[in-house]
N, C-alpha and C positions, 0 to 999 in steps of 0.2 A: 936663957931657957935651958933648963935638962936636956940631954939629949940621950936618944936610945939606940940601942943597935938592932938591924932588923936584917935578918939573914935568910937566907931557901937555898934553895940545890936547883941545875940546870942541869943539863945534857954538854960534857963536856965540849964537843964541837961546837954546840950553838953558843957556848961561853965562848969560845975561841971566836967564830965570826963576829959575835955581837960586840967584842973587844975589838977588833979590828974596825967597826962601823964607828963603836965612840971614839975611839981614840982620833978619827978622821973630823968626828963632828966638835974634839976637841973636848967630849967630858968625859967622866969616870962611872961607873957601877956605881955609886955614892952617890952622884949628882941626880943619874935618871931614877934613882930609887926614891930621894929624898923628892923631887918634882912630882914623882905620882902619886907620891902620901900627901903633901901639900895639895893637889889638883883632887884628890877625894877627898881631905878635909873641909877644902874650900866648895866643893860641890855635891858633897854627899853623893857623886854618882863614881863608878868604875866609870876611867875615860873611855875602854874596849866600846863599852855601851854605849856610851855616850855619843860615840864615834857614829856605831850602826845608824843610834837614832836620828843623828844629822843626815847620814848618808840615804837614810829614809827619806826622811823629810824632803830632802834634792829632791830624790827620783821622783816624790809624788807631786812635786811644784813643778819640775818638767813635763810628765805626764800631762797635768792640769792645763799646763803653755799648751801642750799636743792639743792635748781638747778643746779649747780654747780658737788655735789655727782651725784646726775642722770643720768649728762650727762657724767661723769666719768664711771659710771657702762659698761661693755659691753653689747652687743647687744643681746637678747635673741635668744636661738636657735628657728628654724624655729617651730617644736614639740611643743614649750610653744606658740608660738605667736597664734598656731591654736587650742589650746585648746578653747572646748566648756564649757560653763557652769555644763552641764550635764557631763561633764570628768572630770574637774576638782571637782567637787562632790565624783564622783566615786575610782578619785584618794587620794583623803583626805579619805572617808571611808573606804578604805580597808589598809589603815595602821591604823586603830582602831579594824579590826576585827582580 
């Protein structure tokens, strides 16, 4: 297969660290450029997105788990539901005194 050369410009420093991170992780500018044009070929999406949309997705399954327990818990006795502000104060301070 032909191959093409695909170039852009950085911020010198972030060049500098982000060389220091591959070089750790053992690849080159070459390698992670060619992976994220293959992962948008293969998926028609930007991974950045792709990313959000998963991380989305979590939050709203965990949420869902939350609501989920809540509506598992039973149903407070009548005594807690009518607590006032002012009692429930009262009741938290005197298990300190």
């Amino acid at each position: 297969m032909p191959s093409a050369v695909v170039s852009g410009r950085v911020d010198a420093n972030v060049k500098e660290q982000v060389d220091r991170i591959l070089e750790r992780a053992g690849k080159t500018p070459a390698d992670v450029i060619r992976d994220v044009w293959l992962d948008i070929y293969a998926t028609g999406e930007l991974p950045e997105l792709r990313r959000q949309e998963d991380a989305f997705k979590e939050r709203r399954a965990k949420y869902q788990d939350f609501l989920s327990f809540v509506d598992s818990l039973p149903a407070a006795p009548d005594w807690a539901t009518e607590l006032t502000d002012a009692r429930m104060n009262d009741l938290i301070a005197s298990r300190y005194v």
